[in-house]
C-alpha positions in Angstrom: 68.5 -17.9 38.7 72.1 -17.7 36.9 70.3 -14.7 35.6 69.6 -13.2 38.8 73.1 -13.6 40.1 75.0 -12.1 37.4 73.2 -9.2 37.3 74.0 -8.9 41.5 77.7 -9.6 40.4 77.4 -6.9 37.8 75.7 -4.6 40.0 78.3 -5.3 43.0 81.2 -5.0 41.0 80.2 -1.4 39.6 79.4 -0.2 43.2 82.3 -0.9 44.4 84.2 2.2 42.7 81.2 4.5 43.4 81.6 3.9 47.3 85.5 4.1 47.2 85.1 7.5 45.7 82.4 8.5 48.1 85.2 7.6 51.2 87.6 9.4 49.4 85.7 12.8 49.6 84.6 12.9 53.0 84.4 16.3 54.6 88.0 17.2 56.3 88.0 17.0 60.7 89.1 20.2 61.9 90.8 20.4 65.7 89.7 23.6 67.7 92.8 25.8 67.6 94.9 26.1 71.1 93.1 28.3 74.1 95.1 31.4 74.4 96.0 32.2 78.4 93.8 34.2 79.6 95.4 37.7 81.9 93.6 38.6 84.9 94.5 41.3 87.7 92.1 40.9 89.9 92.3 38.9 93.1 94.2 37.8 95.3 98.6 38.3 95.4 101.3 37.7 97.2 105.5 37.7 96.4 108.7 38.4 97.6 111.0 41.7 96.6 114.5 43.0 97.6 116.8 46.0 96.2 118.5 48.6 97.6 117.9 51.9 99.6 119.3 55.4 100.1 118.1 57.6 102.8 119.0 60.8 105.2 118.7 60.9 108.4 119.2 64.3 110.6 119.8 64.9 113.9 120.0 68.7 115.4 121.1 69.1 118.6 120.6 72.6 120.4 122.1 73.6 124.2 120.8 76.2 125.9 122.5 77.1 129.4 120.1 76.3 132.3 121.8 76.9 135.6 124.8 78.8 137.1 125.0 78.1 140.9 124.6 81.6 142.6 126.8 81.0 145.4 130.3 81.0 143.2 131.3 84.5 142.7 133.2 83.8 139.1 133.1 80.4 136.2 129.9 78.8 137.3 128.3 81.4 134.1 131.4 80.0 131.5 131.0 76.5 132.7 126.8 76.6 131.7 127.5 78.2 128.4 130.7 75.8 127.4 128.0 72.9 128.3 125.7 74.3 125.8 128.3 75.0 123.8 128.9 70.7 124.2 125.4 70.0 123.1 124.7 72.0 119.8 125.8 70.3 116.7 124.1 68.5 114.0 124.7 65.4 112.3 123.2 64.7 108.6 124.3 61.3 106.9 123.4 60.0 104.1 122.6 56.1 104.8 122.6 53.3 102.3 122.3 49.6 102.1 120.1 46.6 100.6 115.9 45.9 101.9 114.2 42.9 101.5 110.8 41.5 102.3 107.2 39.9 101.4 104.3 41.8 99.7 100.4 41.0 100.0 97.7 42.5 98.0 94.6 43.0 96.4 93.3 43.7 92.9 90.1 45.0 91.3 89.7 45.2 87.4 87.7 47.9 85.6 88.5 47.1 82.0 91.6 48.9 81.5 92.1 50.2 84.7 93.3 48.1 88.0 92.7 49.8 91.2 94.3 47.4 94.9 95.4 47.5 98.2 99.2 46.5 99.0 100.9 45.8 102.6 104.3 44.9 102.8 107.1 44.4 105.5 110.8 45.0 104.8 114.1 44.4 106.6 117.0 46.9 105.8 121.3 46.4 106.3 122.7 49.7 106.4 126.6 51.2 105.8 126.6 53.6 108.2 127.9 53.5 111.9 127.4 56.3 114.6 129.1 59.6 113.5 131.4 61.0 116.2 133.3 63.7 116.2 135.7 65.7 118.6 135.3 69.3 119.5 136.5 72.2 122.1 134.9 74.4 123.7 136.3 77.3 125.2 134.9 78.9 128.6 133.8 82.4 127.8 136.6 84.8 129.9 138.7 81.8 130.8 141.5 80.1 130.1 140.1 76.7 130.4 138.1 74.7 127.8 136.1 71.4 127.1 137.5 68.8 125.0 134.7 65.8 124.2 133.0 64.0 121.1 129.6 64.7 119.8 128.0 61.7 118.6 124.6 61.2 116.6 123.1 58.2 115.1 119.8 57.9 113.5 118.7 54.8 110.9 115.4 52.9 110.0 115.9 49.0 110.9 112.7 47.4 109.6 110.5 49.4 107.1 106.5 48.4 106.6 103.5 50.3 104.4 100.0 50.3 103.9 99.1 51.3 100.2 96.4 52.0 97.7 97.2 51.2 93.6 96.0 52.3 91.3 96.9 52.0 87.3 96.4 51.8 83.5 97.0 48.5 81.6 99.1 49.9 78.7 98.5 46.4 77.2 96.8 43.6 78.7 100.2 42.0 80.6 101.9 45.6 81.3 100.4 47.5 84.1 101.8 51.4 84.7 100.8 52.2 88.5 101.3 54.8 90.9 100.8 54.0 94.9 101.0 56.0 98.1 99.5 55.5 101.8 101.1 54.9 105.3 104.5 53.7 106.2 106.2 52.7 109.6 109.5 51.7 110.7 111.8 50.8 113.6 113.7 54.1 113.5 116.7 54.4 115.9 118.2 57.6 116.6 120.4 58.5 119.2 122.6 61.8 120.5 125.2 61.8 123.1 128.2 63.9 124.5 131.1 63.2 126.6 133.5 65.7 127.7 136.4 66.5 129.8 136.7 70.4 131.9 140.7 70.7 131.2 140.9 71.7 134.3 141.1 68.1 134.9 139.1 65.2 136.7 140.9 66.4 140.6 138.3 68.8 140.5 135.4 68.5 137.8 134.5 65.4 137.3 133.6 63.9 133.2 130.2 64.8 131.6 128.2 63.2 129.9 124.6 63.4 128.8 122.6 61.7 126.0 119.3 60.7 124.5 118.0 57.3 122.8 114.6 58.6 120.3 114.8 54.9 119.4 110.6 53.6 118.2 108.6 52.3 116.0 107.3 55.8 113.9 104.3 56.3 111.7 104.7 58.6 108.1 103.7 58.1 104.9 104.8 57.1 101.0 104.6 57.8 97.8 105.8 55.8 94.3 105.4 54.2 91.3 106.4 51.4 89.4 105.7 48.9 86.1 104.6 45.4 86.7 104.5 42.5 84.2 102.1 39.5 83.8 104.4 37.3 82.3 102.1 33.9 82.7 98.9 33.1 83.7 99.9 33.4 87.3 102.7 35.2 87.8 103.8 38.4 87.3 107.4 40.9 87.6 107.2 44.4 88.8 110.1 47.5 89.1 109.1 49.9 92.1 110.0 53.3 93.4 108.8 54.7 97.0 109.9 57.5 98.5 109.3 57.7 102.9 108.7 59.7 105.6 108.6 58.9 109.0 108.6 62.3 110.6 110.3 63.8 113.2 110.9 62.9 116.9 112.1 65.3 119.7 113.7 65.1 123.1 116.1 66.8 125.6 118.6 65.7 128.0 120.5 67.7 130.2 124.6 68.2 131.0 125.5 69.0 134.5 128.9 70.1 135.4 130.2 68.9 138.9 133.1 70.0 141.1 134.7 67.9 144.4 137.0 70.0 145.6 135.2 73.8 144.9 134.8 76.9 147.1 131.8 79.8 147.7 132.8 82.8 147.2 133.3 83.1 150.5 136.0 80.3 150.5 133.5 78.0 152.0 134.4 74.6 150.6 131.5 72.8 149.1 130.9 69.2 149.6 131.7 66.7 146.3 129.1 66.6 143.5 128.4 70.4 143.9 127.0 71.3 140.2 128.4 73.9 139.5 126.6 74.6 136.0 124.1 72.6 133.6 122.7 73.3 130.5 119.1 71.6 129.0 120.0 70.0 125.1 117.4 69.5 122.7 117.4 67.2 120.3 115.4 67.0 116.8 115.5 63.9 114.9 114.2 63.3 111.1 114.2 60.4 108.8 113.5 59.8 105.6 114.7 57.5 102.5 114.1 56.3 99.0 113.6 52.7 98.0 113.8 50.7 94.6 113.5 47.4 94.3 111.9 44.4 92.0 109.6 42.1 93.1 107.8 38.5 91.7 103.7 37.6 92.8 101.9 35.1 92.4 98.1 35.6 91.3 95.4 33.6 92.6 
């Protein structure tokens, strides 16, 4: 039995080593290696932009002599072609300031390509104020003239488009884009005259005429821009658009009264006796250039 045991203890005793060296040569654990973010386009976006904006807006004004009372022998003819002398001008100002708004949209990913939809609703500030500027007229034959101001005004308040995108991923966060489709806008744009017949208010009477165009107007737009995926979720863009919103016209009239005037007969004529008019018509355009950054946030 001693036997027995000693040979165990032996036996133990040279195992021992053996199983320390098997623990010290155990395969090595290997962790799995960080999950890189994953960049998607498609989906769901919305975001917030602002920059700035430069635009034109026109206004031509055109006066065309309409009536001459028949029952004055001499002026009535001067005073309707000094009134559309009063209502021809045109007024082109270039109008600046900063826009600001929200973005929506849509994307759909073909490989490399990204193709969306993109609606967005901006307000604008502008530098401008109405443009008015002094003139005389002189009546044809006459000594007498008109003195007055011509004034125009024409700007877009609020600024919304409709867009399709579509662009190349240049590398899987940097998308190059180009985007065009429908635009609208609260466009104001007014024209107005007020004048004085130097013959003095004893016997004409002030003028003045004018014409508000002020709607909402439908055009389109056209641009470009870059936009970076700089997370998961979230992405920067720099944008360019270029709008229209077309042209608006409309007419207004000047009339010319007397209250103290004769006939040529020397018939005196009873106050507000128009002695001439003339029909103005007005042409309004606007258009304007945008660029601004933006930030979305993918779903």
């Amino acid at each position: 039995m001693r036997k027995f045991l000693g040979v165990v203890g032996v036996a133990s005793l040279l195992a021992g080593p053996a199983f320390a060296a098997d623990l010290g040569t155990r395969a090595p654990v290997y962790k799995a290696p960080p999950m890189v973010p994953v960049f998607g386009w498609g989906g769901w976006y919305i975001g917030l932009n602002a920059g700035g904006h430069w635009g034109h807006d026109s206004i031509d004004s055109v006066g065309t002599p309409s009536f001459a009372n028949p029952a004055f022998l001499a002026g009535t003819t001067a005073v309707a072609g000094g009134l559309a002398g009063l209502g021809t001008y045109s007024s082109n100002n270039n109008n600046n300031g900063f826009i600001g708004g929200a973005q929506i949209g849509y994307n759909w990913q073909f490989n490399s390509w990204v193709a969306g939809l993109e609606a967005d609703i901006q307000g604008l500030t502008h530098n401008n104020n109405v443009n008015g500027q002094g003139v005389v007229v002189p009546l044809v034959g006459f000594p007498e003239h008109y003195t007055g101001i011509q004034s125009a005004d024409g700007q877009v308040d609020w600024l919304g488009t409709v867009r399709g995108r579509i662009g190349f991923l240049a590398a899987p966060t940097l998308l190059a884009y180009g985007t065009g489709g429908l635009a609208y806008g609260g466009a104001k744009s007014a024209a107005a005259v007020a004048a004085q017949e130097s013959l003095g208010p004893a016997t004409y009477p002030p003028v003045f005429g004018g014409i508000d165009l002020s709607e909402t107007r439908v055009g389109w737009t056209i641009g470009g821009g870059l936009e970076w995926m700089f997370a998961p979720n979230w992405s920067l863009k720099g944008e360019y658009l270029y709008y229209d919103l077309g042209h608006k016209d409309g007419s207004y009239e000047l009339v010319q009264t007397c209250n103290a005037c004769f006939s040529g007969g020397g018939v005196a004529q009873p106050p507000g006796t128009v002695w001439g008019a003339a029909n103005v018509n007005v042409h309004s355009h606007l258009n304007g250039n945008i660029a601004r950054v933006g930030i979305n946030y993918h779903f």
